[in-house]
mmCIF file of the C-alpha atoms, coordinates in Angstrom:
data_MODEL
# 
_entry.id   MODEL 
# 
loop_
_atom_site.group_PDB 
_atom_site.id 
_atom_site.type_symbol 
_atom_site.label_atom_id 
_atom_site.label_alt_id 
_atom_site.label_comp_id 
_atom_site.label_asym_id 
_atom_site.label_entity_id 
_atom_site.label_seq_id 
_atom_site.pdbx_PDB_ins_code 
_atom_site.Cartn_x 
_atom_site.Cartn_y 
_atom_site.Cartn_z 
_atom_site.occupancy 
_atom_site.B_iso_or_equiv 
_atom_site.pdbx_formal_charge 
_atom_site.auth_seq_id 
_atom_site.auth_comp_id 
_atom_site.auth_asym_id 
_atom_site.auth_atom_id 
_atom_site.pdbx_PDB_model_num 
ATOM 1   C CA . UNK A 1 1   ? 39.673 -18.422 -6.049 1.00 0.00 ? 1   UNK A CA 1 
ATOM 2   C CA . UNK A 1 2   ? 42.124 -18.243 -3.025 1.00 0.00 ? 2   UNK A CA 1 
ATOM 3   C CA . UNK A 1 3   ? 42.797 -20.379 -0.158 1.00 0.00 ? 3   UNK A CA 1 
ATOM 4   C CA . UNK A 1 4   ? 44.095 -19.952 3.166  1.00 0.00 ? 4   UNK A CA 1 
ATOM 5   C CA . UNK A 1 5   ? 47.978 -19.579 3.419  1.00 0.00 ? 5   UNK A CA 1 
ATOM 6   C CA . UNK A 1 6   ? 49.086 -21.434 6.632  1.00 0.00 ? 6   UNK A CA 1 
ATOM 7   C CA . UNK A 1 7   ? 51.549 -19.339 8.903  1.00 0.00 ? 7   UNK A CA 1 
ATOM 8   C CA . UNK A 1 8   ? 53.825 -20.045 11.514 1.00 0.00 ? 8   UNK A CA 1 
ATOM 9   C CA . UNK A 1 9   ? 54.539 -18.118 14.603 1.00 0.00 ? 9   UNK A CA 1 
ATOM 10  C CA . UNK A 1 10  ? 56.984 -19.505 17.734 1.00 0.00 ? 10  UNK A CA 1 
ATOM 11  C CA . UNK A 1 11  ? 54.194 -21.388 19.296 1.00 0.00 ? 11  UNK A CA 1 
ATOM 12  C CA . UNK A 1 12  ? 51.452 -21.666 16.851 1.00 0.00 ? 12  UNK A CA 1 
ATOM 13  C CA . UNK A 1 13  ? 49.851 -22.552 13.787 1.00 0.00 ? 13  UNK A CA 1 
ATOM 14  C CA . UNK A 1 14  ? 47.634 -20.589 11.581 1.00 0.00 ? 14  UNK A CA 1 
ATOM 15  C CA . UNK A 1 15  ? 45.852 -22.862 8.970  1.00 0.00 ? 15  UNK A CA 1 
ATOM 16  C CA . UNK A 1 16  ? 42.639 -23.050 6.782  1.00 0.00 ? 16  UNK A CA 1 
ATOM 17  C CA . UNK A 1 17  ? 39.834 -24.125 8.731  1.00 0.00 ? 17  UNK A CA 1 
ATOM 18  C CA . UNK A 1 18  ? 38.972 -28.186 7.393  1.00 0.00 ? 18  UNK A CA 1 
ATOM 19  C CA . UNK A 1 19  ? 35.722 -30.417 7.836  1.00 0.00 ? 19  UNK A CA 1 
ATOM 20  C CA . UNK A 1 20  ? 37.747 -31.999 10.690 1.00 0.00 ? 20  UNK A CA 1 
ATOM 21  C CA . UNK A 1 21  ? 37.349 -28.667 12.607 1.00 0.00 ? 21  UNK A CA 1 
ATOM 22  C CA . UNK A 1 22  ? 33.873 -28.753 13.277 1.00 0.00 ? 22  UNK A CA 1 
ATOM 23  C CA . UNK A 1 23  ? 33.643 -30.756 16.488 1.00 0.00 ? 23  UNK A CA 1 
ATOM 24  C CA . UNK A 1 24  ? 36.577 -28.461 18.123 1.00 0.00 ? 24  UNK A CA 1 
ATOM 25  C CA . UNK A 1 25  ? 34.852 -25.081 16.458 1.00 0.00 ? 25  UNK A CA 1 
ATOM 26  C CA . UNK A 1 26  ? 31.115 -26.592 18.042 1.00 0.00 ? 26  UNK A CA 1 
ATOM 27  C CA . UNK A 1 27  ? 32.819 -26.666 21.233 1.00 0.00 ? 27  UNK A CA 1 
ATOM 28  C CA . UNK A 1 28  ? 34.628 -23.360 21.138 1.00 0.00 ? 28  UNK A CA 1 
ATOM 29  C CA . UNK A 1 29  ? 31.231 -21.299 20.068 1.00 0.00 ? 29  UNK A CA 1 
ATOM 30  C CA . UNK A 1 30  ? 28.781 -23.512 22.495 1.00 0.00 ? 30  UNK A CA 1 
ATOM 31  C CA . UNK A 1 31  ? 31.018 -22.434 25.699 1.00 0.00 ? 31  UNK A CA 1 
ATOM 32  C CA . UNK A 1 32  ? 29.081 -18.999 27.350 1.00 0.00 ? 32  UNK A CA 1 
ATOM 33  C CA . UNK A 1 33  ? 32.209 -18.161 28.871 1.00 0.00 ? 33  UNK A CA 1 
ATOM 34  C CA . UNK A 1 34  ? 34.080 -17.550 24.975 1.00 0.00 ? 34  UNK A CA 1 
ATOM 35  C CA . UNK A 1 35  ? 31.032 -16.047 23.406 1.00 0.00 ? 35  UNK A CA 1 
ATOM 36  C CA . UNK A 1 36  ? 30.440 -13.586 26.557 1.00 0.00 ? 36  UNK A CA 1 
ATOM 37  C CA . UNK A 1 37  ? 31.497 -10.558 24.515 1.00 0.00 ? 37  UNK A CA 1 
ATOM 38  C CA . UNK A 1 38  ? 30.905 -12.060 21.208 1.00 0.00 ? 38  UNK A CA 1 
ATOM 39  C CA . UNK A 1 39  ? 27.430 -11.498 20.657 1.00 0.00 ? 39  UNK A CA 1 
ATOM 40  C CA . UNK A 1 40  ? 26.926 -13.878 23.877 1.00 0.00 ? 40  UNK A CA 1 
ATOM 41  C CA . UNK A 1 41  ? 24.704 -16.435 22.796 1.00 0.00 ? 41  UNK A CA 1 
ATOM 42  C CA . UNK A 1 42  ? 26.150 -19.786 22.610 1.00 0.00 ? 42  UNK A CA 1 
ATOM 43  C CA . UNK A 1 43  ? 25.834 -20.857 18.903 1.00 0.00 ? 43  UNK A CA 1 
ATOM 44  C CA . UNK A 1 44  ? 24.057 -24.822 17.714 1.00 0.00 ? 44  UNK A CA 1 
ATOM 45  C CA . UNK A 1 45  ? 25.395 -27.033 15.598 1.00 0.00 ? 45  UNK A CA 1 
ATOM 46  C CA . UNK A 1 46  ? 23.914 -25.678 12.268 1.00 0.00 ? 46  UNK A CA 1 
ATOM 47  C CA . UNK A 1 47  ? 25.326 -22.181 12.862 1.00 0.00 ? 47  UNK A CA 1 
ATOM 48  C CA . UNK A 1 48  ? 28.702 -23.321 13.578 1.00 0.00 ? 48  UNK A CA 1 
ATOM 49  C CA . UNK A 1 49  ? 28.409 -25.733 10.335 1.00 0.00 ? 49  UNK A CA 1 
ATOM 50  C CA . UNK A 1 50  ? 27.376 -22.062 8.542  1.00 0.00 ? 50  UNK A CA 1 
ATOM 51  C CA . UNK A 1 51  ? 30.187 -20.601 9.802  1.00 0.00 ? 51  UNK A CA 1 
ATOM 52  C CA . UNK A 1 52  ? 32.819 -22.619 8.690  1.00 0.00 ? 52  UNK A CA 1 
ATOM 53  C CA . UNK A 1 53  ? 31.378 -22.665 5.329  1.00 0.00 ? 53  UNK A CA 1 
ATOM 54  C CA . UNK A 1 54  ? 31.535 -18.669 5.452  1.00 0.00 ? 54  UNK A CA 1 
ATOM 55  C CA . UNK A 1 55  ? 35.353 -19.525 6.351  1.00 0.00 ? 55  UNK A CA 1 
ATOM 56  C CA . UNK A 1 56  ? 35.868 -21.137 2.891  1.00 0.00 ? 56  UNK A CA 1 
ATOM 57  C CA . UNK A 1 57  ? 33.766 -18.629 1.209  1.00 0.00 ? 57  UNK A CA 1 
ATOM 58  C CA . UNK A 1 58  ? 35.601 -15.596 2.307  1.00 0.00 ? 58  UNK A CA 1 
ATOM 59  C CA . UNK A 1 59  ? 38.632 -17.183 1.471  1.00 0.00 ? 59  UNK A CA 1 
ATOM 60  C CA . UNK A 1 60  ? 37.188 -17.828 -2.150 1.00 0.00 ? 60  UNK A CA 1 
ATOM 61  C CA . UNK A 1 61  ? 35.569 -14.204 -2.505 1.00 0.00 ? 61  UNK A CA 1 
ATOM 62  C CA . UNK A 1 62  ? 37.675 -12.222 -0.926 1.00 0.00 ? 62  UNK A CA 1 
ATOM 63  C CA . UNK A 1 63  ? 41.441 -13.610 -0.578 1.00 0.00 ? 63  UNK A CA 1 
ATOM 64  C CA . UNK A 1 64  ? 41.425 -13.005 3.057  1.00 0.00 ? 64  UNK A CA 1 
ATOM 65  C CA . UNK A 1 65  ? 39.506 -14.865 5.594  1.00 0.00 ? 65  UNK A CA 1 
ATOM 66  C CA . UNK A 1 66  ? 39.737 -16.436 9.052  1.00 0.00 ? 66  UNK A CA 1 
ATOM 67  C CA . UNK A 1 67  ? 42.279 -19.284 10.513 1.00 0.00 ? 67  UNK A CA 1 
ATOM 68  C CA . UNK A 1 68  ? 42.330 -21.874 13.124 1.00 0.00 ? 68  UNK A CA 1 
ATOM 69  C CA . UNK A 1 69  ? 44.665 -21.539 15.577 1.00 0.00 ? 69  UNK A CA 1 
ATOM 70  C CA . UNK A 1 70  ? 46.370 -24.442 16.561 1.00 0.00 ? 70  UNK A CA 1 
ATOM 71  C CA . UNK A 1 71  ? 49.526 -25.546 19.013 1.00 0.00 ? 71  UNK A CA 1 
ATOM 72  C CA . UNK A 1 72  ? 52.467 -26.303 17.362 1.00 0.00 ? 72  UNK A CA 1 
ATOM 73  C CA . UNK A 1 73  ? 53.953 -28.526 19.772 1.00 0.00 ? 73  UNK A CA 1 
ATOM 74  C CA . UNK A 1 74  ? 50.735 -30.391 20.375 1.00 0.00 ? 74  UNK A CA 1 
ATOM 75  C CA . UNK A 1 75  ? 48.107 -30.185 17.477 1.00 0.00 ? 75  UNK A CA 1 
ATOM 76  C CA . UNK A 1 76  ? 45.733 -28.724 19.914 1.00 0.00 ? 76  UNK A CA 1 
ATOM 77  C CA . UNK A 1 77  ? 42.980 -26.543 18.622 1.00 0.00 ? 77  UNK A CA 1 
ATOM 78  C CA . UNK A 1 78  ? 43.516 -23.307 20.113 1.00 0.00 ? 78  UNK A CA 1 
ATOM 79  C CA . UNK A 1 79  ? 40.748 -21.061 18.780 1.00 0.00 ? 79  UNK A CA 1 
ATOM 80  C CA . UNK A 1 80  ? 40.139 -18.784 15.068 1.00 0.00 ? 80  UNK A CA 1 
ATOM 81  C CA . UNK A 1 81  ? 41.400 -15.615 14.386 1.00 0.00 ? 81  UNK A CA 1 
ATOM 82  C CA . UNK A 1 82  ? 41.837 -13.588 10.969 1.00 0.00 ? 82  UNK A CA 1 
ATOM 83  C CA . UNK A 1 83  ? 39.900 -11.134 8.783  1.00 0.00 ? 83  UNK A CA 1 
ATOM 84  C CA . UNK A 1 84  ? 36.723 -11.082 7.749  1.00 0.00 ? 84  UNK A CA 1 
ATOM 85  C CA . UNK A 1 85  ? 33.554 -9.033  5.893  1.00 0.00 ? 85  UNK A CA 1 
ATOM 86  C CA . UNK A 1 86  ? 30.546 -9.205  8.144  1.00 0.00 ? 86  UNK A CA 1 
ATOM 87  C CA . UNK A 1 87  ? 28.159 -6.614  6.787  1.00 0.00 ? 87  UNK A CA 1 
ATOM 88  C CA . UNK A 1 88  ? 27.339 -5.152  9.832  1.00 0.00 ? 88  UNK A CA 1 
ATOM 89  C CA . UNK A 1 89  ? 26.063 -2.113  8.893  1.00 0.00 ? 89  UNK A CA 1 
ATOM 90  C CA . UNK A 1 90  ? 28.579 -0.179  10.877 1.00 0.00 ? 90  UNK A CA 1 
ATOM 91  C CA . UNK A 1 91  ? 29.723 2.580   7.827  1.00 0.00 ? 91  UNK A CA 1 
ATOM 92  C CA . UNK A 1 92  ? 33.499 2.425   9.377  1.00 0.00 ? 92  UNK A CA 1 
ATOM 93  C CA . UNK A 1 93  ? 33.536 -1.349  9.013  1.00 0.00 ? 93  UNK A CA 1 
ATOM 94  C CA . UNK A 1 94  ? 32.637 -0.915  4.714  1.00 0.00 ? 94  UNK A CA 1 
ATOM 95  C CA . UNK A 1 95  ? 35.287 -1.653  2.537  1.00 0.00 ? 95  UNK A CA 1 
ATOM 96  C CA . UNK A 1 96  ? 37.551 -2.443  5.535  1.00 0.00 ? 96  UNK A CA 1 
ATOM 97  C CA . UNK A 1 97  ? 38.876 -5.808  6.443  1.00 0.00 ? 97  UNK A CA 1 
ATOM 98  C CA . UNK A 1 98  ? 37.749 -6.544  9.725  1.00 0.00 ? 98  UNK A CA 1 
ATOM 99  C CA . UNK A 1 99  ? 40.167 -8.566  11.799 1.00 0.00 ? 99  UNK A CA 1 
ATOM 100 C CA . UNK A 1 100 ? 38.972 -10.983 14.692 1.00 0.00 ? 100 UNK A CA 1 
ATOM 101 C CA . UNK A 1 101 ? 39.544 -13.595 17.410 1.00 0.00 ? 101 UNK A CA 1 
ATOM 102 C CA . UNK A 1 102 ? 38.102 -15.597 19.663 1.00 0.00 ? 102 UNK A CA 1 
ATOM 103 C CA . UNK A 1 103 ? 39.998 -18.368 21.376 1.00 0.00 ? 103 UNK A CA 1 
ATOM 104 C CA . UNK A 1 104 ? 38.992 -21.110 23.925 1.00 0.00 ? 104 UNK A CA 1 
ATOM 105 C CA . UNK A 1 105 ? 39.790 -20.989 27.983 1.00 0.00 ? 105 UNK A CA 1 
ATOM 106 C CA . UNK A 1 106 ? 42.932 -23.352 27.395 1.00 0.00 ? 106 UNK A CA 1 
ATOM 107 C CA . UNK A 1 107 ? 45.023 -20.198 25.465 1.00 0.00 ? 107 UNK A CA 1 
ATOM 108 C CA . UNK A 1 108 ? 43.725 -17.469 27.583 1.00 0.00 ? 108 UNK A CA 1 
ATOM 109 C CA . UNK A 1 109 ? 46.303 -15.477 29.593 1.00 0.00 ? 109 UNK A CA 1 
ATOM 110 C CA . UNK A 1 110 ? 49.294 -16.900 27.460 1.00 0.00 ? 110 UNK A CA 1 
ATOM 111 C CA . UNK A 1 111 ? 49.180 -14.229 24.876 1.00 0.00 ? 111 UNK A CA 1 
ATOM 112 C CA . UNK A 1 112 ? 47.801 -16.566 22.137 1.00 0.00 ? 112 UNK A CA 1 
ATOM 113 C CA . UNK A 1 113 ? 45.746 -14.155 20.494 1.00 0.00 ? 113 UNK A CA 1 
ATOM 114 C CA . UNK A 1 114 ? 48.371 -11.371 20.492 1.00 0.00 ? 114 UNK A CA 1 
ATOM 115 C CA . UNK A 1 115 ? 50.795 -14.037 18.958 1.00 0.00 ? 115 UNK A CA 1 
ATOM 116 C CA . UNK A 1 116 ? 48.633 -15.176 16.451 1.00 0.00 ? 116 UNK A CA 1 
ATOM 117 C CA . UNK A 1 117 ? 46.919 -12.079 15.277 1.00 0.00 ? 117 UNK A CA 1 
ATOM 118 C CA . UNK A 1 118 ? 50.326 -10.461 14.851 1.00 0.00 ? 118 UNK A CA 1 
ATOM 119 C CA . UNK A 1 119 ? 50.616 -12.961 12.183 1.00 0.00 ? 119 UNK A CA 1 
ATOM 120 C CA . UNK A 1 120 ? 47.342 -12.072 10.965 1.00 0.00 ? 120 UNK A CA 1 
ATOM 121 C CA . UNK A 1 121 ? 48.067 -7.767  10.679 1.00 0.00 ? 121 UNK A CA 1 
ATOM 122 C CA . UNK A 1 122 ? 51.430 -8.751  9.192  1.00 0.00 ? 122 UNK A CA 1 
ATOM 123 C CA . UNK A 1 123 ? 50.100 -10.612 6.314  1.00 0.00 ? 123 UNK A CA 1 
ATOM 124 C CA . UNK A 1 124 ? 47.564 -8.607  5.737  1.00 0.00 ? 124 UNK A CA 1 
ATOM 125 C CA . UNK A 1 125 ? 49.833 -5.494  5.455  1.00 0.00 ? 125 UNK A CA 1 
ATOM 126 C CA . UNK A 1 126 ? 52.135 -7.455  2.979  1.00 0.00 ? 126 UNK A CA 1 
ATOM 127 C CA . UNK A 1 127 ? 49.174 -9.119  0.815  1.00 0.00 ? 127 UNK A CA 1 
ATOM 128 C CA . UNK A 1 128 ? 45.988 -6.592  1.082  1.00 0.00 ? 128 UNK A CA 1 
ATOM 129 C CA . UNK A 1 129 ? 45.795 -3.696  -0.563 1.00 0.00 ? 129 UNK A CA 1 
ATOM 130 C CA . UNK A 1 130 ? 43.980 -1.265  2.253  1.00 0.00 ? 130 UNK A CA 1 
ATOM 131 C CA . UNK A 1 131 ? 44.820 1.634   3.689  1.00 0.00 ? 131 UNK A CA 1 
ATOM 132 C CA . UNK A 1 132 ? 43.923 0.252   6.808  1.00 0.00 ? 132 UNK A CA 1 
ATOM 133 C CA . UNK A 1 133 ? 42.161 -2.684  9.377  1.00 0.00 ? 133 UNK A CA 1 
ATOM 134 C CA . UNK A 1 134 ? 39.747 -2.602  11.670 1.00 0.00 ? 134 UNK A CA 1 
ATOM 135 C CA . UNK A 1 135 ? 37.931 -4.180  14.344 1.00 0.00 ? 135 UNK A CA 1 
ATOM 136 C CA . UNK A 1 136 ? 34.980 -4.560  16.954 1.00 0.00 ? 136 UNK A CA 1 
ATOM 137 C CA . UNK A 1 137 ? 35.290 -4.974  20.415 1.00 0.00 ? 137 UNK A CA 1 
ATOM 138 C CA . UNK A 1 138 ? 32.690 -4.728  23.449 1.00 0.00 ? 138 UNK A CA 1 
ATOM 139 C CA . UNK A 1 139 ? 33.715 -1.876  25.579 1.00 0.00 ? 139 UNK A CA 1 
ATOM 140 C CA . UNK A 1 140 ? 34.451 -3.766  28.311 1.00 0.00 ? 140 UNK A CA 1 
ATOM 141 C CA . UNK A 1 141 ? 36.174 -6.470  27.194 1.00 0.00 ? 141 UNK A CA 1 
ATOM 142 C CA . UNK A 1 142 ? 39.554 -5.898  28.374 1.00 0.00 ? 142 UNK A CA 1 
ATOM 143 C CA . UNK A 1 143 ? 41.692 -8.578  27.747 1.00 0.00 ? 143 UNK A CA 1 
ATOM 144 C CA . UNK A 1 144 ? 40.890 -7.929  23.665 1.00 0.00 ? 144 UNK A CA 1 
ATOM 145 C CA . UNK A 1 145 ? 41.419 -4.482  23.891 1.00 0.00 ? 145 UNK A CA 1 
ATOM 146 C CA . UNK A 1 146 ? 45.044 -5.135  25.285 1.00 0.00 ? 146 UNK A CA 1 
ATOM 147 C CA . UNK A 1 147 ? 45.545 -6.924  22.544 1.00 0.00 ? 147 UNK A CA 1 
ATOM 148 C CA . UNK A 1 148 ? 44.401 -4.795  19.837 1.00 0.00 ? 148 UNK A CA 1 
ATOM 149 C CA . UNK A 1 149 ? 46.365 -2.245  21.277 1.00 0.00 ? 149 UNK A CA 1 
ATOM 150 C CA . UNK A 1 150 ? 49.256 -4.447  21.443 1.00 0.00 ? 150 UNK A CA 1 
ATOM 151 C CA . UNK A 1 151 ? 48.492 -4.661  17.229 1.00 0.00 ? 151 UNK A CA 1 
ATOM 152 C CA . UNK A 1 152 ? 48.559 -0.842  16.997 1.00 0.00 ? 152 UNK A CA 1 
ATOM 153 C CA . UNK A 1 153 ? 44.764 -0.490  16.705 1.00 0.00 ? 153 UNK A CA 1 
ATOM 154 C CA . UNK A 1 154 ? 43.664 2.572   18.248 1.00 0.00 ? 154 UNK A CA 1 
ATOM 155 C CA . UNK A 1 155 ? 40.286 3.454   19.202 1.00 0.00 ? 155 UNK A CA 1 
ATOM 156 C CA . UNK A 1 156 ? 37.825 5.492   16.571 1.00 0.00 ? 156 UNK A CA 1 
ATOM 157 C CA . UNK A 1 157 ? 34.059 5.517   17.537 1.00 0.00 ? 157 UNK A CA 1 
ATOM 158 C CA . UNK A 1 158 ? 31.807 4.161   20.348 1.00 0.00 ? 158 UNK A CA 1 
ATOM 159 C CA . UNK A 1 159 ? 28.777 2.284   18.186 1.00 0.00 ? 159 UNK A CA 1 
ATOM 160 C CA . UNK A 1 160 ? 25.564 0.322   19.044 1.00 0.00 ? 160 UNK A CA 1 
ATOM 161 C CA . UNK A 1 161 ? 25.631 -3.092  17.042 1.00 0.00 ? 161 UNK A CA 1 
ATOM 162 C CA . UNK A 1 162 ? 21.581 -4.133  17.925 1.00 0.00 ? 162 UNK A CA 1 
ATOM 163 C CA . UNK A 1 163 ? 21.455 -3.666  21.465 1.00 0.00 ? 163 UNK A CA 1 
ATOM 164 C CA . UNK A 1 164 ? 25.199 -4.319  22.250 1.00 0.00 ? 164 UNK A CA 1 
ATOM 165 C CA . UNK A 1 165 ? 27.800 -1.347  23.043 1.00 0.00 ? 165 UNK A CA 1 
ATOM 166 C CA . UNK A 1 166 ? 30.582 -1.764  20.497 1.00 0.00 ? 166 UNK A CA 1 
ATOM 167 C CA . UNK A 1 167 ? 33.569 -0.006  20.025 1.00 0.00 ? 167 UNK A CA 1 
ATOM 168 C CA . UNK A 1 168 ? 35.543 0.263   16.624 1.00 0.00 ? 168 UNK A CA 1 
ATOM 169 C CA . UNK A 1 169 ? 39.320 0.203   16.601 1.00 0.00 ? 169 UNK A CA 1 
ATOM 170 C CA . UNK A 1 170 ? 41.309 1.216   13.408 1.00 0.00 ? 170 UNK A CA 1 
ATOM 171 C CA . UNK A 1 171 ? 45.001 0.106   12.676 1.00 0.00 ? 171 UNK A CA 1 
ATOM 172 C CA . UNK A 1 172 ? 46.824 2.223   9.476  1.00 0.00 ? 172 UNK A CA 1 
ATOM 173 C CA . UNK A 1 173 ? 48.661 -0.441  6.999  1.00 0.00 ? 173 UNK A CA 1 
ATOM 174 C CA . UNK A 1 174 ? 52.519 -1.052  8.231  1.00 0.00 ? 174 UNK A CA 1 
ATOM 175 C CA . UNK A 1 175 ? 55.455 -1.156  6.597  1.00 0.00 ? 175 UNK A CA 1 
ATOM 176 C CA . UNK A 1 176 ? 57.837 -3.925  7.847  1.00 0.00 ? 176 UNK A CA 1 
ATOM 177 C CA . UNK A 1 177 ? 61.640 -4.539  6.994  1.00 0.00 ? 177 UNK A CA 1 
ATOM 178 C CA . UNK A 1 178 ? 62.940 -7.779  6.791  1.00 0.00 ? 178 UNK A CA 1 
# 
């Protein structure tokens, strides 16, 4: 069994999800505008509930797993972003940790999710044995792809998840000196 690390960046903090997230993780996947290119359907109470218990789990089964993101300076939560084994059925998503973030209005356009996912692709390239990470982004979702790029993901193949245009991003493992 594993659990979370926490990690520390200049402005954040990157910390197991806890029970006490739930209200702040409700309100983060019941806004339309944060879910708009993540599967787009506002999500109820009981799947939110699910999917912090998948937080834990992955954590548990796999050593790796997603964070919240909070403010350093004030607490606040920010959003989640980590790694994570969906079984989507995409074949260049098997075997590969998928990384992923979604973060609420309040962080957007402050590069929060470049921050804290730079975290993320540096502990996983220290801790996880894979030759590489990947990740799933709607085609036109900008902002995200910015920031993947930023991470050194480079595009790999144009996919339909269901009905939804998806596009898969790859980043090799890094080496990183001290």
């Amino acid at each position: 069994m594993t659990d979370a690390p926490t990690l520390h960046t200049n402005r954040l903090i990157l910390r197991p999800h806890g029970i006490a997230d739930y209200a702040a993780c409700r309100a983060l996947w019941a806004d339309a505008k944060v879910v708009r290119h993540v599967g787009g359907v506002p999500l109820d109470a009981q799947a939110v509930w699910f999917r912090l218990l998948r937080y834990a789990g992955m954590w548990s089964l796999l050593g790796y797993g997603m964070w919240a993101i909070e403010d350093r300076t004030t607490g606040a939560f920010l959003g989640e972003g980590g790694l994570l084994s969906a079984a989507r059925g995409l074949p260049e998503l098997e075997g590969v940790p998928e990384a992923g973030w979604v973060l609420g209005p309040q962080a957007w356009g402050r590069g929060v999710a470049s921050e804290a996912m730079d975290a993320v692709v540096r502990w996983a390239d220290a801790h996880l044995d894979t030759p590489s990470l990947r990740c799933i982004i709607a085609p036109d979702h900008g902002a995200s792809i910015r920031v993947a790029e930023k991470l050194g993901f480079v595009a790999l193949a144009d996919r339909m998840l269901g009905d939804t245009p998806t596009r898969v991003f790859d980043r090799p493992r890094q080496s990183h000196s001290a």
